[in-house]
PAZAPA-4460 file (N, C-alpha, C; in steps of 0.05 Angstrom, whole numbers, plus 32768, in hexadecimal, padded with zeros to 4 digits):
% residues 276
    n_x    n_y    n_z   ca_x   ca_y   ca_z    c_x    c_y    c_z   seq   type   mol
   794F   7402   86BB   7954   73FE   869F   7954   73E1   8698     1      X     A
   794E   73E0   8680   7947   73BE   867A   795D   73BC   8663     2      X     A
   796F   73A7   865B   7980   73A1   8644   7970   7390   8637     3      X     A
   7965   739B   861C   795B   738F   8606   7970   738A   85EF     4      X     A
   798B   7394   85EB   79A2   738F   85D9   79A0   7377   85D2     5      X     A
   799A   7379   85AC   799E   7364   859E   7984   7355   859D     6      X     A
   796A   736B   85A7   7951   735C   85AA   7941   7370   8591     7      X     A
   7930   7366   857B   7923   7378   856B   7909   737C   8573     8      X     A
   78FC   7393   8572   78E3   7399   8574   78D2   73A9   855C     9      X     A
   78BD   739A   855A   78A9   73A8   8544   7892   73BB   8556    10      X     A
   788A   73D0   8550   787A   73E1   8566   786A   73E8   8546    11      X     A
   784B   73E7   8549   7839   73EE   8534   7829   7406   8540    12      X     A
   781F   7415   8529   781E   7430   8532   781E   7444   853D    13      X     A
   783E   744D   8530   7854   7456   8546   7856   7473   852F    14      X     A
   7844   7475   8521   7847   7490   8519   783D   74AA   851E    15      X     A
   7832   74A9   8539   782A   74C5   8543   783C   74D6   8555    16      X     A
   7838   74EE   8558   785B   7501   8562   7850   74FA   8585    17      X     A
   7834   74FC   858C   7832   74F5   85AB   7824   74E0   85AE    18      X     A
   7827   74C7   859F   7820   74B0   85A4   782A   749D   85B3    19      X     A
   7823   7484   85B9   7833   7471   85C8   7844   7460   85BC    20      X     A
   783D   7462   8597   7854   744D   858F   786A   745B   858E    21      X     A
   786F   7478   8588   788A   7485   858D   7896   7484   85AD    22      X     A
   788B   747E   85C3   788F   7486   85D2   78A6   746C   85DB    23      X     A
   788E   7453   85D0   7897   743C   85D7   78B2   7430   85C9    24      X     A
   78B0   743B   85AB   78C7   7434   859A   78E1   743D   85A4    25      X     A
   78E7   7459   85AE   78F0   745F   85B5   7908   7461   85D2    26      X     A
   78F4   7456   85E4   78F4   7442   85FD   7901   7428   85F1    27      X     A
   78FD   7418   85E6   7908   73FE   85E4   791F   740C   85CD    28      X     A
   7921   7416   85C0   793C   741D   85B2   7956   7420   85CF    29      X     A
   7949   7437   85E0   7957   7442   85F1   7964   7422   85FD    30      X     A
   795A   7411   8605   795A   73F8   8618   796B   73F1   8606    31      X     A
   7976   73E9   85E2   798C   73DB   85D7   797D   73D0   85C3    32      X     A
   7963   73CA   85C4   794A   73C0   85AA   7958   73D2   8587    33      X     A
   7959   73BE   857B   7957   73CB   855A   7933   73C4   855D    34      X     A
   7935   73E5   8553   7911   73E8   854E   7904   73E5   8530    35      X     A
   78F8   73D9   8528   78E5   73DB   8511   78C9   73F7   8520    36      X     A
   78B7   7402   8515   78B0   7420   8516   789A   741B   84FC    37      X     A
   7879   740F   8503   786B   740C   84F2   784E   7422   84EC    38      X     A
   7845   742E   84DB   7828   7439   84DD   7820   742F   84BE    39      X     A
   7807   742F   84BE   77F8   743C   84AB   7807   744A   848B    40      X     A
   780A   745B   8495   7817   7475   8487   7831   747E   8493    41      X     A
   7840   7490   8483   785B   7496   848E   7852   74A7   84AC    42      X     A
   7843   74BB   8499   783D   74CE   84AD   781E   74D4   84B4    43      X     A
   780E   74C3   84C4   77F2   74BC   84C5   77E1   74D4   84CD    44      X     A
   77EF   74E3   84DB   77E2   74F6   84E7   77E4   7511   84DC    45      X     A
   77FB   7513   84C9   7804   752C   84A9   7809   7547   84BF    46      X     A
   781B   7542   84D6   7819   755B   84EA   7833   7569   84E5    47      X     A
   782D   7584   84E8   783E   7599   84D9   785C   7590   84E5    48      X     A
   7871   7590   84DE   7889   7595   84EB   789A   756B   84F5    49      X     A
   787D   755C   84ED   788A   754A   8500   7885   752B   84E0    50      X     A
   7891   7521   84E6   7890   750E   84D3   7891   74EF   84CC    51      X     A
   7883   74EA   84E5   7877   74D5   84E9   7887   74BA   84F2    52      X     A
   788C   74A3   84E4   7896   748C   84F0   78B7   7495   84DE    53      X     A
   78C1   74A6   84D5   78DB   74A9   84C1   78E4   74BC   84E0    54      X     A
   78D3   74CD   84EF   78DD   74D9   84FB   78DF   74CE   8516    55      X     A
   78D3   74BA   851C   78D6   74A1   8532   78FA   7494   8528    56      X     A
   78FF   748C   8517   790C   7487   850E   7925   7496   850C    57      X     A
   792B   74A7   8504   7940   74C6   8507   7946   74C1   8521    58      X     A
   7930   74C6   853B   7933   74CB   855A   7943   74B4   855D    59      X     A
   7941   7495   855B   7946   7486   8567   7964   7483   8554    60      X     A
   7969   7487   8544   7984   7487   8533   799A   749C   853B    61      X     A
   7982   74B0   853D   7999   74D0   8552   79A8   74C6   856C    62      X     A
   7999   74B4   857F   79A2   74AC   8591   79AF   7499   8592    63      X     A
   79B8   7488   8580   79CF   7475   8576   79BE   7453   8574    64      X     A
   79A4   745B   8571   7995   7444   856C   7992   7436   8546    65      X     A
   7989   741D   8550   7980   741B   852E   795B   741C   8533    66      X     A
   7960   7420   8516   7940   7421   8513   793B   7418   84F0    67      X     A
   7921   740F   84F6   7916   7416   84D8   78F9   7417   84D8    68      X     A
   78ED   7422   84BC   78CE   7426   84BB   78C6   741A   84B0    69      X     A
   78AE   740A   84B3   789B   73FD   8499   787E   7403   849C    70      X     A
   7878   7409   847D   7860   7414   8480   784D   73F7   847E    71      X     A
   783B   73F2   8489   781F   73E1   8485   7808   73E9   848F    72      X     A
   77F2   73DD   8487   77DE   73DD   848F   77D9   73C4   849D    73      X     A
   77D0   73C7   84BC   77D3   73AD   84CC   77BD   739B   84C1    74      X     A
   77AC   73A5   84B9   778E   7399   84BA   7795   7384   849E    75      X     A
   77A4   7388   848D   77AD   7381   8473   77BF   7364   847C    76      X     A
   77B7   734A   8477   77C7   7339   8487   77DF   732F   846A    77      X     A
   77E3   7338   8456   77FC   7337   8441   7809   7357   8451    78      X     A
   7804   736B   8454   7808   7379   845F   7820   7376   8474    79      X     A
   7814   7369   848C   7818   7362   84A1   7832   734A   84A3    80      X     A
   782E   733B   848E   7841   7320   848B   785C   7329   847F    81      X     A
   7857   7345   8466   786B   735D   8460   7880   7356   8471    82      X     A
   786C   7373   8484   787D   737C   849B   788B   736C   84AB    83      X     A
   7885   735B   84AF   7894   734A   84C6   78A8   733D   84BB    84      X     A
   78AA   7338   849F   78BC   732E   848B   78D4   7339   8484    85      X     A
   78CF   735C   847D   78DE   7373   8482   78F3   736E   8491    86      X     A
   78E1   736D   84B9   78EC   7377   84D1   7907   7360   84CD    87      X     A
   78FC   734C   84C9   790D   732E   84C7   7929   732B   84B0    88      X     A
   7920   7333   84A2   7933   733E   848F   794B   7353   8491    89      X     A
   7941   736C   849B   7952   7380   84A4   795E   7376   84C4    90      X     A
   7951   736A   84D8   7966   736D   84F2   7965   7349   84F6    91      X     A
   7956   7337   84E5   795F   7317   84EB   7951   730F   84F1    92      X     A
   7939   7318   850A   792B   730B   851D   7914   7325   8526    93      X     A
   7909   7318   8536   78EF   7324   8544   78E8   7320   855E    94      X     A
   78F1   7332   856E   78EB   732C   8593   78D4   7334   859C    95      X     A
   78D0   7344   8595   78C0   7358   85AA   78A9   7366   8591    96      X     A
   7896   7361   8595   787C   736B   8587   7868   7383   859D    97      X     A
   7861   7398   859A   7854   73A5   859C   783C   73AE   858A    98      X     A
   781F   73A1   858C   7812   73A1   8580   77FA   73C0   8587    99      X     A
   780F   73D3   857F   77FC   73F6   8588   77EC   7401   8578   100      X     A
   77E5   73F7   8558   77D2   7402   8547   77BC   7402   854D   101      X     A
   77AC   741D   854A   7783   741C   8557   7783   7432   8540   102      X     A
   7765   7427   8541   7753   7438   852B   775A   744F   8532   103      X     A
   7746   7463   851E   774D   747C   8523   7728   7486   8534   104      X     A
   772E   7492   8544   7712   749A   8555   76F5   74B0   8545   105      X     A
   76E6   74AC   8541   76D3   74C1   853C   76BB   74B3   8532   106      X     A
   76B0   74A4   851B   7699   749B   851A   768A   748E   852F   107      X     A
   76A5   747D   8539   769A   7466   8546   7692   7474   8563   108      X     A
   769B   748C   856B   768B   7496   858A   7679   74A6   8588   109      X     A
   765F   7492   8586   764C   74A2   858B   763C   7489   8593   110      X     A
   7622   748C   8599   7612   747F   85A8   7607   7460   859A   111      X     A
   75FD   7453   85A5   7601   7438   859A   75E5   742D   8588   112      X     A
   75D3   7443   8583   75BD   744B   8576   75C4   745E   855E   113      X     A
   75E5   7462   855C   75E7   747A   853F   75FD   746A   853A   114      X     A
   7608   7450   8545   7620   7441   853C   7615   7432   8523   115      X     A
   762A   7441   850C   7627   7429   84F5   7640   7410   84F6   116      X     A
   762F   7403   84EB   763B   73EA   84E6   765A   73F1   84D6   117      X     A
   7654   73FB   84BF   7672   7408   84B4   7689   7417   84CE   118      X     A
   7686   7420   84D8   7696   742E   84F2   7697   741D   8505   119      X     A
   7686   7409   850D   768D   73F6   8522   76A2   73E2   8510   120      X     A
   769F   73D1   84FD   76B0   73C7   84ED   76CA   73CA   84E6   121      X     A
   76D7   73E6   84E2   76E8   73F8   84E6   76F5   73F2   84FE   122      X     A
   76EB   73F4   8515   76F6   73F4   852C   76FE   73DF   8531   123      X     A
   76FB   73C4   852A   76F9   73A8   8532   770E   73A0   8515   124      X     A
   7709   73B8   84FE   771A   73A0   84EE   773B   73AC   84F3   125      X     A
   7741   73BF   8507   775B   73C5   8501   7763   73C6   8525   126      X     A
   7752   73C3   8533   775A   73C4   8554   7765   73A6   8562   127      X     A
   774C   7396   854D   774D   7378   855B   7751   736B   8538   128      X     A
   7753   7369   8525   775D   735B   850A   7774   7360   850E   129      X     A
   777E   737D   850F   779C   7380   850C   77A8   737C   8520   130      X     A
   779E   737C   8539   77B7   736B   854D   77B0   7350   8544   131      X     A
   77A9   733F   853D   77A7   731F   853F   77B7   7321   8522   132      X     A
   77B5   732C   8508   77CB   732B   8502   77E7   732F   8501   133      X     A
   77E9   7346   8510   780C   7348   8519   780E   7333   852D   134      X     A
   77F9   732F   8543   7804   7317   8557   780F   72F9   8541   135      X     A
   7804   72FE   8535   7800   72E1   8521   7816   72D9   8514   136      X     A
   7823   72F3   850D   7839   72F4   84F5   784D   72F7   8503   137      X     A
   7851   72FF   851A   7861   7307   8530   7866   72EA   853D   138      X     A
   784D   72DE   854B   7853   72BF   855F   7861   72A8   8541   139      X     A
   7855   72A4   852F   785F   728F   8516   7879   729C   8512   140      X     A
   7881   72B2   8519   78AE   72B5   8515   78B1   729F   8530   141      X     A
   78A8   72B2   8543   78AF   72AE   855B   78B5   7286   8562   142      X     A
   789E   7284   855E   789F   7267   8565   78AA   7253   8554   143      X     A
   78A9   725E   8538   78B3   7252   8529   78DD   7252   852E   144      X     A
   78DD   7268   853B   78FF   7268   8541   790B   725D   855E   145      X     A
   78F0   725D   856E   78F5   7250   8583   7905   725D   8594   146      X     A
   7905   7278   8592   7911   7283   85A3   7905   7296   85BA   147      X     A
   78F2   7295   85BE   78D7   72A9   85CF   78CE   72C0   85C9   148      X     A
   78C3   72CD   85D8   78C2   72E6   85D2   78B3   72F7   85DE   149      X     A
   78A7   7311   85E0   7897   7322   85E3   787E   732D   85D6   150      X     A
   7868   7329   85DB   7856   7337   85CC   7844   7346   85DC   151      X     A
   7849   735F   85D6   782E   7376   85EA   781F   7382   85DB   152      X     A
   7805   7382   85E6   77F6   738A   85D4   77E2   73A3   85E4   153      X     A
   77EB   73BF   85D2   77DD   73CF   85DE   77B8   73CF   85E2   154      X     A
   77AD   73CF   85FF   7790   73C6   8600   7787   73EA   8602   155      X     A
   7776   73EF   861B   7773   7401   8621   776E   7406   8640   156      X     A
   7761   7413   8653   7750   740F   8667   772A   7409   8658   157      X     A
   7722   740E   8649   7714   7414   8638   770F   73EC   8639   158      X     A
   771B   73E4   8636   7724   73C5   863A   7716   73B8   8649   159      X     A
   7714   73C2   865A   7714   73B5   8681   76F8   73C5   8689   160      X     A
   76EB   73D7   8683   76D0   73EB   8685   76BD   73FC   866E   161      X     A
   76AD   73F5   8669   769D   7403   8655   769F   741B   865A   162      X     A
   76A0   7434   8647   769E   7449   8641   767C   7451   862A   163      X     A
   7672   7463   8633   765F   746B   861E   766D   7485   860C   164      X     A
   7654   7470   85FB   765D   747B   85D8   767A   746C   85CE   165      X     A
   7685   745B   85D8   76A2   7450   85CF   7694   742C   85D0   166      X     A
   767A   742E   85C9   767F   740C   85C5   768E   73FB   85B9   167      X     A
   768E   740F   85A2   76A2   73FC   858A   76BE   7400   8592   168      X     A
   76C6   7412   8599   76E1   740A   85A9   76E6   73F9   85B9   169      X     A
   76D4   73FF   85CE   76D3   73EB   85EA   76D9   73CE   85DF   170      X     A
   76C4   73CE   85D3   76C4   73AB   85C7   76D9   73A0   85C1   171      X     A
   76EA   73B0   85AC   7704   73B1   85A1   771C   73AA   85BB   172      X     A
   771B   73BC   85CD   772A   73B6   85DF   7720   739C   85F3   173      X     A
   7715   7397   8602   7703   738A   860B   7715   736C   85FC   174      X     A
   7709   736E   85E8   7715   7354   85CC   7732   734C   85D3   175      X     A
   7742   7368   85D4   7761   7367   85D3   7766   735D   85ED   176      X     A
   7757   7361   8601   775C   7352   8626   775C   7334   861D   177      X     A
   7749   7331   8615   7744   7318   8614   7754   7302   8602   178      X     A
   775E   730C   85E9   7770   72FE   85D8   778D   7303   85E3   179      X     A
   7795   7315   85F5   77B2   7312   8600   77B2   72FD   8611   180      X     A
   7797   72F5   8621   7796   72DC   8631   7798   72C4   861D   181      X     A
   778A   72C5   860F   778F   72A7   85FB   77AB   729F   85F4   182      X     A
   77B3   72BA   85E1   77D1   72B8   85DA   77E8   72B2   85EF   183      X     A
   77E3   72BD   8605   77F2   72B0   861E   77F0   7292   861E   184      X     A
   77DB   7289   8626   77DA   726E   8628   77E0   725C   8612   185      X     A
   77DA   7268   85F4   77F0   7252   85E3   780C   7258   85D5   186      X     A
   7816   7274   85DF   782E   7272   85DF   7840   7271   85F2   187      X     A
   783C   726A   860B   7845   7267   8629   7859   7250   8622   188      X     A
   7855   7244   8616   7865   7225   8615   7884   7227   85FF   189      X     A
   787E   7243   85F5   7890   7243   85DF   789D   725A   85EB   190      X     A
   789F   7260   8605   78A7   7277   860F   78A6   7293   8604   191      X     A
   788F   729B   8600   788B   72B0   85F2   7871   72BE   8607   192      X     A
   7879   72D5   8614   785A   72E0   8627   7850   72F9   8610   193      X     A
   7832   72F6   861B   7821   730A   860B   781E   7314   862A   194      X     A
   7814   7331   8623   780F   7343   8633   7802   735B   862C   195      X     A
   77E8   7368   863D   77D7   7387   8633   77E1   7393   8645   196      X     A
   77E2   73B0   8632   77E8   73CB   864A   77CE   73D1   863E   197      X     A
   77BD   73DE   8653   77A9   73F6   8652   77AD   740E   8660   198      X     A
   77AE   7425   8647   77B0   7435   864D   779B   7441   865E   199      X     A
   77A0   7458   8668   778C   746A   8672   7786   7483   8651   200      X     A
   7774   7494   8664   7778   74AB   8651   7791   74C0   864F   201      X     A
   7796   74C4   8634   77B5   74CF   8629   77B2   74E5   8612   202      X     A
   77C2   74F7   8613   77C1   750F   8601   77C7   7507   85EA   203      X     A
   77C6   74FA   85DA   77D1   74EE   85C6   77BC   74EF   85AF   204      X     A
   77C4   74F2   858E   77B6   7501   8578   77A2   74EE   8580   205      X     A
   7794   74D9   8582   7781   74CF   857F   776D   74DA   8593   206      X     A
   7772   74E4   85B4   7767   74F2   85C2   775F   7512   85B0   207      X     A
   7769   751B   85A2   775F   752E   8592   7749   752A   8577   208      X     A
   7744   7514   8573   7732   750E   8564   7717   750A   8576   209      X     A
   771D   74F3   8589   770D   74F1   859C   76FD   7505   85A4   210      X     A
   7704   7518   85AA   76FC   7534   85BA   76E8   753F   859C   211      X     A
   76F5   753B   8589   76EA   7547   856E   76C4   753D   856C   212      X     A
   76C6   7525   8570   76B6   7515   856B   769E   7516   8588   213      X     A
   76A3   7521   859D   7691   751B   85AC   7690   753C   85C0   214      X     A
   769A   7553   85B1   7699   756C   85B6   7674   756E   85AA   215      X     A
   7672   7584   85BD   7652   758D   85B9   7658   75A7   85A3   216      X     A
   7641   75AB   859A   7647   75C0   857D   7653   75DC   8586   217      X     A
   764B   75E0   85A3   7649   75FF   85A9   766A   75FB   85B6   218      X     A
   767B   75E3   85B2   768F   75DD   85C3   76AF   75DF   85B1   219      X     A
   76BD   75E9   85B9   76D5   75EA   85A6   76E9   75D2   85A9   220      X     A
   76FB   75CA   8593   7705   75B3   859C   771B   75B0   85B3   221      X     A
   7727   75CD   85B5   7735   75CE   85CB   772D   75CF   85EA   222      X     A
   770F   75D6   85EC   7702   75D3   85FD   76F9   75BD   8606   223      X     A
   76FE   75B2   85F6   76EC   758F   8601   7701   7582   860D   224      X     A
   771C   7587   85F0   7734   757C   85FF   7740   757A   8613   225      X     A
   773C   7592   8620   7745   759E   8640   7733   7596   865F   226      X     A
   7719   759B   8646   7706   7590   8660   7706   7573   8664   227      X     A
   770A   7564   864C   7713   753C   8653   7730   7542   8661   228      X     A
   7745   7549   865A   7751   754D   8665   7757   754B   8688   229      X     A
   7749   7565   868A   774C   756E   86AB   7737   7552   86B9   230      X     A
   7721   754F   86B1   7710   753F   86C0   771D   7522   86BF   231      X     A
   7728   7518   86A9   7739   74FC   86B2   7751   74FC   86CE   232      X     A
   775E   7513   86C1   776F   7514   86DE   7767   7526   86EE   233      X     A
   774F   7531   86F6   7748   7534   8710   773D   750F   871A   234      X     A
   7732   7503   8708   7721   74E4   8716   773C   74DC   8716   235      X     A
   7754   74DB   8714   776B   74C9   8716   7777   74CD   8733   236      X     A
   777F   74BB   873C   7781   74B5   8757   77A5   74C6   875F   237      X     A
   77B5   74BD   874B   77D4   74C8   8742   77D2   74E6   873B   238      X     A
   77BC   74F6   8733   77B3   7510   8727   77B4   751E   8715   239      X     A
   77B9   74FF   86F9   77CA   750F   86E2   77BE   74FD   86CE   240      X     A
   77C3   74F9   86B5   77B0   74EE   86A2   77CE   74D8   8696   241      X     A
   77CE   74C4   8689   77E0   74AE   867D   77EE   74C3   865E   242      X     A
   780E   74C4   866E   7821   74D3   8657   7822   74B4   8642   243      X     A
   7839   74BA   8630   7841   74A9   8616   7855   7498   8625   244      X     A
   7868   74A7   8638   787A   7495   8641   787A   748A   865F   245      X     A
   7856   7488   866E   7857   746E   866E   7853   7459   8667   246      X     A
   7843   7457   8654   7842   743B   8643   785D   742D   863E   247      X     A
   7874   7447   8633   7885   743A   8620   7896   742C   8642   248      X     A
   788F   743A   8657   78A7   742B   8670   7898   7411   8674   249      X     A
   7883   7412   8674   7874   73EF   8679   787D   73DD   8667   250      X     A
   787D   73E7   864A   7884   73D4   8630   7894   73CF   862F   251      X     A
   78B2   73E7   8638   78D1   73D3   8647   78D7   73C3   864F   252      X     A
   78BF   73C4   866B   78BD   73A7   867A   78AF   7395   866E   253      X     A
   7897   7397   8663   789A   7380   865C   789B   7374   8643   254      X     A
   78B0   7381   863B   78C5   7374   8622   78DE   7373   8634   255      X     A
   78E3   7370   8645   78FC   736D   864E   78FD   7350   865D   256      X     A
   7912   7342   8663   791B   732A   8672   790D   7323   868B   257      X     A
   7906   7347   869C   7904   734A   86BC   78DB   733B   86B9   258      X     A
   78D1   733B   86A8   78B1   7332   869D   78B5   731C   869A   259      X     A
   78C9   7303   869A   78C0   72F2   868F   78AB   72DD   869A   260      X     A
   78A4   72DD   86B3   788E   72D0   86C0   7876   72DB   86BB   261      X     A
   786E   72EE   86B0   7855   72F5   86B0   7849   72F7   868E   262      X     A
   782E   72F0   868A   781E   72EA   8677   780B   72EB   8677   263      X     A
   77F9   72FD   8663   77DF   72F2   8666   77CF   730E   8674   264      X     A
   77DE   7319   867E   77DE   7334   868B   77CE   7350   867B   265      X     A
   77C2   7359   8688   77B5   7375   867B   77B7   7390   8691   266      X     A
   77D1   7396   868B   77D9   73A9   869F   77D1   73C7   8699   267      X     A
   77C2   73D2   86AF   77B7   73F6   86AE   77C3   7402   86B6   268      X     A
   77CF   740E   86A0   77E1   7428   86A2   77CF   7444   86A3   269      X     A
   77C7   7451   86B9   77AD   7462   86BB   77AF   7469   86DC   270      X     A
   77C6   746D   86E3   77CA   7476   8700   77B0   7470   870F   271      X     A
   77A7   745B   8711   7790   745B   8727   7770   7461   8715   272      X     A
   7779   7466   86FF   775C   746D   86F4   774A   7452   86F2   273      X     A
   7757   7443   86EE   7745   741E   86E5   775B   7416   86FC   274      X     A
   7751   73FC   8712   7763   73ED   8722   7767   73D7   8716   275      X     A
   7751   73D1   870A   7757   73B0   86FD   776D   73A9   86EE   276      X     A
***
């Protein structure tokens, strides 16, 4: 267990019921973090029964946490300057940034001969614009208060290896490896580490679009789902495919005290699926 008490965290799009920003918000609440809880929309994904970043919020309040929600659009940099304004306002300060908002999947996977320019654009203006603006709005508190800090920024494995039909993602991620290295090196001096987790593949609503988008006609969507599914964690070395709460146990660490030597880092969470 890591003690984050009296440390705030902003986690951006954290409004899906099996996503990683709930998983992760939740996790650092648990550790003593007052959480800020950001998407898009309240409830991005409109899924029966569950209610998005208000219900991120409930969970972490049920368990004697604070929380609060703000809605933005990351890609939106008045937007973005909002939010962080908000977070600052309601709990004082700003520790710990989790930069987890990604497009949403389907135009952009398909082959790089049917990629439009509108769908690749898309992918780049909200994967890699909107982390450099939360990093942005996030490091200018930070440094400006001089007190350090955390910033992680969700990459992918997707990051670290081309996938076909996911160029425009790839790129996107790929981008995000590479700007957590920069940001390391000019906020290292102000004691502040940047850091990527890459995921592996994960059950999570966006893996259900995915599947949507690159299912064959004669193919049902539950069928595709099962069959990505099984075949990722049969190729996984561990034998199982990347849940929600490991990300959120990596993002503990490294939002927590026990990280503070390391930076710059693009860590694969993917049991053995990517080694790099």
């Amino acid at each position: 267990m890591y003690d984050l008490s009296g440390k705030v965290a902003l986690i951006t799009g954290a409004g899906g019921e099996k996503g990683f920003g709930r998983a992760i918000a939740n996790r650092l609440a648990q550790e003593g973090a007052f959480v800020a809880v950001n998407d898009v929309a309240a409830n991005p994904y409109g899924a029966g029964g569950w209610g998005g970043i208000d219900s991120v919020v409930e969970e972490i309040e049920g368990n004697g946490g604070q929380a609060m929600r703000v809605l933005a659009d990351v890609s939106n940099a008045d937007d973005v300057d909002s939010m962080v304004s908000e977070v600052i306002t309601r709990f004082g300060r700003l520790d710990i940034l989790v930069a987890n908002a990604g497009s949403r999947p389907g135009k952009d996977r398909v082959p790089l001969v049917e990629l439009t320019e509108e769908a690749f654009d898309e992918v780049q203006r909200i994967n890699v614009k909107g982390t450099f603006l939360c990093c942005r709005a996030a490091a200018r508190h930070m440094v400006g208060r001089e007190g350090g800090g955390r910033i992680i920024i969700i990459s992918s494995t997707a990051g670290k290896r081309g996938v076909a039909r996911f160029s425009a993602y790839v790129a996107s991620k790929f981008a995000l490896v590479g700007f957590t290295q920069s940001l390391a090196l000019e906020l290292g001096p102000n004691g502040i580490t940047v850091n990527a987790i890459c995921p592996g593949f994960a059950m999570t609503e966006r893996m259900t679009e995915i599947a949507g988008a690159l299912r064959g006609e004669d193919e049902t969507l539950e069928d595709k789902l099962d069959d990505m599914h099984r075949e990722r964690a049969e190729s996984t070395p561990l034998g199982r495919t990347t849940e929600p709460q490991d990300i959120a146990n990596t993002a503990a660490f490294l939002a927590s005290d026990q990280s503070e030597y390391m930076t710059g880092l693009a860590i694969s969470v993917a049991g053995g699926n990517v080694m790099t």
